[in-house]
N, C-alpha and C positions, 0 to 999 in steps of 0.2 A: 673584362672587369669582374672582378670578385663580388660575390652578391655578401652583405655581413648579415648576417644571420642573429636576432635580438634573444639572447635566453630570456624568458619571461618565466620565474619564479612562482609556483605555485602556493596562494596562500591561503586554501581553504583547509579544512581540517577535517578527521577520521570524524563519520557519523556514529553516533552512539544509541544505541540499544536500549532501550527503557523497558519499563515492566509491561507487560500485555496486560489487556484487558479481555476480561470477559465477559461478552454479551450472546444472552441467549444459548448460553453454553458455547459459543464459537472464540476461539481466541482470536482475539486483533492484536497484530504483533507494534508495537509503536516504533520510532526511533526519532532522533533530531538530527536533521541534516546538518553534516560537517559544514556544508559551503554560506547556507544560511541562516540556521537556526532556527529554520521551521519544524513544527512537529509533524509524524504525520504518521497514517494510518492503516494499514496494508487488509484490504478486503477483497472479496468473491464479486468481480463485476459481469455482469447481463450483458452490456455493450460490447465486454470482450469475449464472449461464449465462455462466462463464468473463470475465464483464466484472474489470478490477483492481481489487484491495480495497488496506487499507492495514490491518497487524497490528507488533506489539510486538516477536510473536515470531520471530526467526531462521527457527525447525524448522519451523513454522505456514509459513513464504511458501517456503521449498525442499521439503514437503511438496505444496503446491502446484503449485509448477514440477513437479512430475515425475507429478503426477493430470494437468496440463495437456498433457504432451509425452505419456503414453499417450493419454490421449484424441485429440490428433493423429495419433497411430501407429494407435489403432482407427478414426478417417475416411479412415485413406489406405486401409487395407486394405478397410474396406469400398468404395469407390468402385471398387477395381480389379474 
């Protein structure tokens, strides 16, 4: 038996690139997601050993930025 195989057309769209913002002198890169039209937020997260996440929320990625910049202010100090 032949299996029929269903194309399923893809109908989300290319995400777009909005202005950054700056907080705390750190840029937060934004975009709108092609598939849903959420905004979102690209920050420095703690849970992931500082590698960047992407969240929804505004206060969640400038929350961030400022756990990221002390944490750099506690590796300077320590090293001195």
């Amino acid at each position: 038996m032949a299996r029929q195989t269903k194309k399923i057309k893809y109908k989300g769209g290319p995400s777009e690139i909005l202005d950054p913002i700056i907080f705390s002198n750190y840029e937060i890169k934004t975009l709108k997601h092609g598939n849903t039209g959420h905004q979102l937020y690209r920050f420095p997260s703690k849970a992931h050993d500082w590698e960047n996440c992407w969240t929804m929320d505004l206060q969640s990625a400038q929350s961030g930025v400022l756990k990221y910049q002390q944490h750099l202010e506690y590796d300077d100090k320590k090293d001195e």
